[in-house]
C-alpha positions in Angstrom: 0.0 0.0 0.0 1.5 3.0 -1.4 0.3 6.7 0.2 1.5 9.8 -1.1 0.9 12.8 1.7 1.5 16.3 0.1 4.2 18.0 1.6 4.9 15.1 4.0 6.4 12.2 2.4 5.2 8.9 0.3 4.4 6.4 2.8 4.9 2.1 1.4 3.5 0.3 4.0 2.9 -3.8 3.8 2.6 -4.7 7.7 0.2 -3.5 10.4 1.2 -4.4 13.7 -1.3 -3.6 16.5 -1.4 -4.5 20.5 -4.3 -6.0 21.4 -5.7 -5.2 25.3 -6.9 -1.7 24.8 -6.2 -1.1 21.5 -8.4 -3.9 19.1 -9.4 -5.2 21.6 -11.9 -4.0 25.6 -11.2 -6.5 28.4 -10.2 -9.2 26.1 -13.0 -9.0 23.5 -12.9 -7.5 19.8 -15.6 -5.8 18.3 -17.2 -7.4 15.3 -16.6 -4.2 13.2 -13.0 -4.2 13.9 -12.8 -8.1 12.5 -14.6 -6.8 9.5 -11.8 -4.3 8.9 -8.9 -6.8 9.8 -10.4 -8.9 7.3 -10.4 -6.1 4.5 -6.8 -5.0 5.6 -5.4 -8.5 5.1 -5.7 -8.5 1.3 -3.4 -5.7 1.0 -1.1 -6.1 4.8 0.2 -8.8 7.0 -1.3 -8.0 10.1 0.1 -8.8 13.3 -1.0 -8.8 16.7 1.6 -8.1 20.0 0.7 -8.9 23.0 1.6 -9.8 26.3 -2.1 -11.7 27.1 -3.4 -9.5 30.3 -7.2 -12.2 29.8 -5.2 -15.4 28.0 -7.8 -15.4 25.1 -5.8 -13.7 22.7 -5.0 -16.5 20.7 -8.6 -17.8 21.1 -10.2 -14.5 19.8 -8.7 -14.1 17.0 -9.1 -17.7 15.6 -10.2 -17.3 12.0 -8.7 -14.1 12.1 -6.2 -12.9 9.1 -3.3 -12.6 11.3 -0.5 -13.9 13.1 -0.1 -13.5 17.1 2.8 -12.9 19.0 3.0 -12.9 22.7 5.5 -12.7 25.2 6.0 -12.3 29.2 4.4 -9.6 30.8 8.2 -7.5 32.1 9.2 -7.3 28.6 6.3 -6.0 25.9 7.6 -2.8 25.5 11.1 -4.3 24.7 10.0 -7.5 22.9 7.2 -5.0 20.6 10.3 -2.8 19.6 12.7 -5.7 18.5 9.7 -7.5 16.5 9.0 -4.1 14.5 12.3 -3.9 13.7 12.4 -7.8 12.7 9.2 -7.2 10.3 10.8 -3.8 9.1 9.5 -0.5 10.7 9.8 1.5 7.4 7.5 -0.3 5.9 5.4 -0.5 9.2 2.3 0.6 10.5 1.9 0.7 14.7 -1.2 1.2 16.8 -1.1 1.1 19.9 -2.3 2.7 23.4 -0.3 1.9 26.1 3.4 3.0 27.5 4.2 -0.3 26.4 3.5 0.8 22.7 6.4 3.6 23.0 9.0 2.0 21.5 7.1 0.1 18.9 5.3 3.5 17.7 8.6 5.4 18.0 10.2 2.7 15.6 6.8 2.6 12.7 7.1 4.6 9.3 3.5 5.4 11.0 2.9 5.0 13.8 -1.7 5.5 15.5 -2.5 6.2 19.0 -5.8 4.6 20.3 -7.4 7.3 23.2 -10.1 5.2 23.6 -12.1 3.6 26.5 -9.4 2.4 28.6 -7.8 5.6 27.5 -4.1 6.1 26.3 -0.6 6.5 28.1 -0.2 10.4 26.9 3.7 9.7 26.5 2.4 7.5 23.6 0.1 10.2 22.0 3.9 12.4 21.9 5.3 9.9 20.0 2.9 9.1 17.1 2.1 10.2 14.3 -1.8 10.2 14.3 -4.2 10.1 17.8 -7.7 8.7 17.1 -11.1 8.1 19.5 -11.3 4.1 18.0 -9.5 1.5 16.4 -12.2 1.4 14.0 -10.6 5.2 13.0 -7.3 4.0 13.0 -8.1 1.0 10.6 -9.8 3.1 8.3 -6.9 5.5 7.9 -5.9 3.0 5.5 -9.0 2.1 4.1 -9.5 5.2 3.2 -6.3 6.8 3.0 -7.3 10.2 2.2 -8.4 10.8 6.2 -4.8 10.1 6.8 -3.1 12.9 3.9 -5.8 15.5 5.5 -4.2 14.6 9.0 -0.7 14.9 8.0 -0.4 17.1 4.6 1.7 19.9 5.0 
């Protein structure tokens, strides 16, 4: 997916990593509209979801999903996010996040999406990306419909 943003720069991204507690998912549950957009996204992305498990269901709620699940011990997300963006290639990388976790992984994204939503956002994180939305379902659909991300970030 290629995006050209006027007077920003041409964005190629092929990978959308996401967290999943707080971010596609609300205590451990994702919404049926965000699996309809994960769905869409995976013809054009390889999605991936990091996560360190806070509900242990991860793995179960996203069966039949389009995408491939990482998790790892709870005193090393933020570490183990950054070195896994950097393994899938961060240029070419979309982040969303909303957690202090999700620093290092946003920090590290060609493009990196805050998530204020319901069980809000570590404002640290909101400094570092590129892009703060109300919903993952906005985030998403940045890149479905690209142009609501060149009007956020055109110069």
């Amino acid at each position: 997916m290629i995006i050209e943003i006027p007077g920003y720069r041409t964005l190629e991204i092929n990978k959308l990593v996401l967290d999943y507690n707080g971010t596609i998912a609300i205590d451990g549950d994702i919404l049926e509209s965000v699996k309809e957009r994960l769905r869409i996204l995976a013809a054009d992305l390889d999605i991936y979801v990091l996560t360190a498990d806070t509900h242990g269901t991860a793995r179960q709620k996203c069966a039949g999903l389009p995408v491939t699940i990482m998790t790892f011990p709870g005193d090393s997300v933020m570490y183990e996010k950054e070195r896994i963006i950097r393994d899938l290639g961060a240029e070419v990388s979309m982040a969303v996040g909303n957690g202090r976790n999700d620093v290092l992984m946003c920090r590290e994204a060609v493009l990196s999406v805050a998530i204020a939503g319901r069980e809000g956002a570590f404002s640290g994180l909101i400094a570092e990306t590129d892009v703060t939305v109300c919903t993952v379902e906005d985030a998403l659909d940045l890149l479905i419909k690209p142009k609501r991300l060149i009007a956020t970030l055109r110069g």
